[in-house]
Each structure stands twice: as C-alpha cells, then as structure tokens.
C-alpha positions as CSV (number, residue, x, y, z in Angstrom):
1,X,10.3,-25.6,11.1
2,X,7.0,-25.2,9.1
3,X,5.7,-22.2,8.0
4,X,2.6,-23.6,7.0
5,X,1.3,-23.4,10.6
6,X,1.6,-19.1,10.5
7,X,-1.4,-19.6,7.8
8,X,-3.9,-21.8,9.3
9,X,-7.4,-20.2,9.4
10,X,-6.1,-16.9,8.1
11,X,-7.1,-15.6,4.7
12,X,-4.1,-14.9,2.1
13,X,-3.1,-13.2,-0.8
14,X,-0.5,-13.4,-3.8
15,X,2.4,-11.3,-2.7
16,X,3.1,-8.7,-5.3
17,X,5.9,-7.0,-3.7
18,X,8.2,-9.5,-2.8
19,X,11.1,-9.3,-0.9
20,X,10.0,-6.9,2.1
21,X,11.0,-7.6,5.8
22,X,10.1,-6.8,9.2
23,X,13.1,-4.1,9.9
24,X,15.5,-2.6,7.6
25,X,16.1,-1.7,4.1
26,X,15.2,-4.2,1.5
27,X,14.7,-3.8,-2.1
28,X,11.3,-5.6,-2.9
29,X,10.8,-6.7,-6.4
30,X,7.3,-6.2,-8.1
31,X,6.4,-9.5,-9.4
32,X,4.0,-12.4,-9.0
33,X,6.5,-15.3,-10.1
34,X,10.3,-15.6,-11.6
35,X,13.1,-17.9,-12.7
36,X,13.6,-19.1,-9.4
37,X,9.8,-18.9,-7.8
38,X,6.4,-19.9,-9.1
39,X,4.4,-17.3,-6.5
40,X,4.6,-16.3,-2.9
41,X,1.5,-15.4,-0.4
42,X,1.4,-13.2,2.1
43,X,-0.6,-12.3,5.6
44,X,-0.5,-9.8,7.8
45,X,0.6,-6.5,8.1
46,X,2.2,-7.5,4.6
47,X,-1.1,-8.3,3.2
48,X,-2.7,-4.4,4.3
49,X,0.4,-3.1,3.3
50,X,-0.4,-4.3,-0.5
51,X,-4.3,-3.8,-0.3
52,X,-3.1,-0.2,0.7
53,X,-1.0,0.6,-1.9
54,X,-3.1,-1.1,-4.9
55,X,-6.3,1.5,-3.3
56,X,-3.9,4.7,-3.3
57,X,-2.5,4.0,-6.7
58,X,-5.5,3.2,-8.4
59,X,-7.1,5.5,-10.5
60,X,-10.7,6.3,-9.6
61,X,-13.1,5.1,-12.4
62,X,-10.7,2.9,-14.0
63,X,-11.5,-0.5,-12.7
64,X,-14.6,-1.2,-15.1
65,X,-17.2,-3.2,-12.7
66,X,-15.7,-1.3,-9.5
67,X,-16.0,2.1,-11.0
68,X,-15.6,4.0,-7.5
69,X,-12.9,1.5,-6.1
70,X,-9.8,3.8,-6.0
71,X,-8.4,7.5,-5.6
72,X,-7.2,10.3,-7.3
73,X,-4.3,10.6,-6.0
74,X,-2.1,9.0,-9.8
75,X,-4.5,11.5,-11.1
76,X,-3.1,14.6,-9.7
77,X,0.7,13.3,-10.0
78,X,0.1,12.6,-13.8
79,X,-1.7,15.8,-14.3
80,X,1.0,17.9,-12.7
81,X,-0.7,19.1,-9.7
82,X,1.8,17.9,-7.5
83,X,5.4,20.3,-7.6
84,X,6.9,20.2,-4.0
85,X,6.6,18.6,-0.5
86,X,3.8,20.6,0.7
87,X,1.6,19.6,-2.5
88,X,2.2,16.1,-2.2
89,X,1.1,16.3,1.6
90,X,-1.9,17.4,0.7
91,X,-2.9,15.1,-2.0
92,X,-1.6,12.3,0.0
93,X,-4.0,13.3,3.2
94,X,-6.7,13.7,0.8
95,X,-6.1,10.0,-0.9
96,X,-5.2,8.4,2.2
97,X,-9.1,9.2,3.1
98,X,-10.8,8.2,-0.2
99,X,-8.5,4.8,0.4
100,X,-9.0,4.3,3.9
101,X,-12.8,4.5,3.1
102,X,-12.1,1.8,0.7
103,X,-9.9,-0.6,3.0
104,X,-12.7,-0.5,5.7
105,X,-15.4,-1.2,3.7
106,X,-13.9,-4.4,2.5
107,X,-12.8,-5.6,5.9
108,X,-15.2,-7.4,8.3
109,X,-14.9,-7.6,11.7
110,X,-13.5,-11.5,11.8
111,X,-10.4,-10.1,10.0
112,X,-7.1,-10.6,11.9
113,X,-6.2,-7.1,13.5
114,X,-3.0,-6.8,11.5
115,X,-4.6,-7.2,8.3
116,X,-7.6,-4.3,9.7
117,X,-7.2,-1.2,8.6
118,X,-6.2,2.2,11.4
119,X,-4.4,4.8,9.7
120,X,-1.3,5.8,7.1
121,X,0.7,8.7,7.0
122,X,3.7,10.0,5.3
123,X,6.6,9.9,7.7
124,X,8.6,11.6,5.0
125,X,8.3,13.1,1.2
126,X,10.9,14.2,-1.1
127,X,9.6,15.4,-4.3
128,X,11.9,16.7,-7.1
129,X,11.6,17.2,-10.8
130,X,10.0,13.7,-12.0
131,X,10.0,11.9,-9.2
132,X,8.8,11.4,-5.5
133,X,10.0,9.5,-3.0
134,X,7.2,8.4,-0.3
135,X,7.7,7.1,3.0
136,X,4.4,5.6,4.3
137,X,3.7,4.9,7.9
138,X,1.2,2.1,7.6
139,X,-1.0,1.2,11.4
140,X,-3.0,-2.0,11.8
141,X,-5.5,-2.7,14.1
142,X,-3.3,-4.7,16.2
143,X,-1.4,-3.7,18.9
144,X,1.8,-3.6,16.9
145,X,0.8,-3.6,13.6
146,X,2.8,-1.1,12.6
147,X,5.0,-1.1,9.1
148,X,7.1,1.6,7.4
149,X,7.5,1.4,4.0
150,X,9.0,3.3,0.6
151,X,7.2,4.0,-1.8
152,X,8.9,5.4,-5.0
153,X,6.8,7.6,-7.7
154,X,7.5,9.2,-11.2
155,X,5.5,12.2,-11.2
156,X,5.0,15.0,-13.8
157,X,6.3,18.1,-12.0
C-alpha cells in the first residue's frame, strides 16, 4: 500500500534525522541524502520532534536575518556552565521555554495537532565529563502525540 495517501493536505519537511520509529531503540542517522537515498520527508510528531530540536540547539543570535530565532542552551554547554545533572536540568527548563516560545509562534492554528506544539521535558539526563546524554519527552497537541527521544551532547564540563 501507498504511503502517499498519509501526506495529502498535510504540510512536510526534509527529514534530517532519519531512521527514527514509533517504539524502541533505533539509531537515527543525521543526514539529508546517502548512497542508497536521495531525501526522505517527514510529518507528524516526527516533524515537531525536528523543529524542536533544531530551536533548542540553536544558538541565539546566530541565524543572521532571524537574529532572536533560538536559545542559549549550546551556549551554556560550550561555555562550561553545565557540570552535573542538576545543572543541565536547569538550563534545559530554561531553553525548553525560550524554544517553546519559538515553536508556538510559528504554528497556526490549521496545523495538524501532532505537529502543535504542548510541552518537552527531560525524562532522564546523564552528564559526565564531555558529554551528556538527554532523554527528551516531547507532547503534541494531539491526544497521543507523544514521542520519547535521545538526544546525545558533547559538552565542555
């Protein structure tokens, strides 16, 4: 069966973290194209999942005609604020905010409810010298939009 039909009078996007699933562990792969693939698209919870993550890792001020589009969150990792769980729970709750602002503001209110915007939270952080390992409970608009996902970080500790 067609999957073409799943996309029909939805917006899309280019899927930049490919390989992510529903349920279960999966090892996504950062990339727009490769030997095998020209490009994927995405909807969905999948779709908010990457607008997400491209406004939390963003630095604040360095998009040059969107100057206020991001956070400081990669800021405070790459200047060494961040040293142990607790830290990184703050700067996350304090990012998540500056990026949720960001998220809503683009949306409008004929968006899908999975691709809308409610709320992230870490589920669980592990943080040790040069790295951090995030895990990001992502909520939709919709009823079960609700996605789980890893995020991995070198940080300067």
């Amino acid at each position: 069966m067609s999957e073409i039909p799943k996309y029909i009078g939805r917006s899309i996007d280019v899927l930049a973290f490919r390989g992510g699933q529903r349920a279960g562990d999966v090892l996504l792969e950062q990339s727009l194209a490769d030997q095998f693939s020209t490009g994927e698209i995405c909807t969905g919870l999948q779709k908010l999942a990457q607008r997400f993550i491209l406004a939390l890792l963003t630095e604040r001020g360095s998009v040059k005609y969107a100057p206020t589009y991001g956070t400081d969150f990669m800021i405070a990792l790459r200047q060494g604020r961040v040293h142990n769980e607790a830290d990184m729970l703050a700067t996350f709750a304090l990012s998540e905010q500056d990026a949720a602002a960001l998220l809503v503001d683009e949306e409008s209110s004929t968006d899908p409810d999975d691709e809308r915007y409610r709320t992230a939270e870490l589920a669980a952080v592990t943080v040790v010298p040069g790295f951090a390992n995030l895990t990001i409970e992502l909520r939709s608009q919709a009823a079960d939009g609700t996605a789980e996902f890893i995020l991995p970080i070198p940080i300067v500790v």
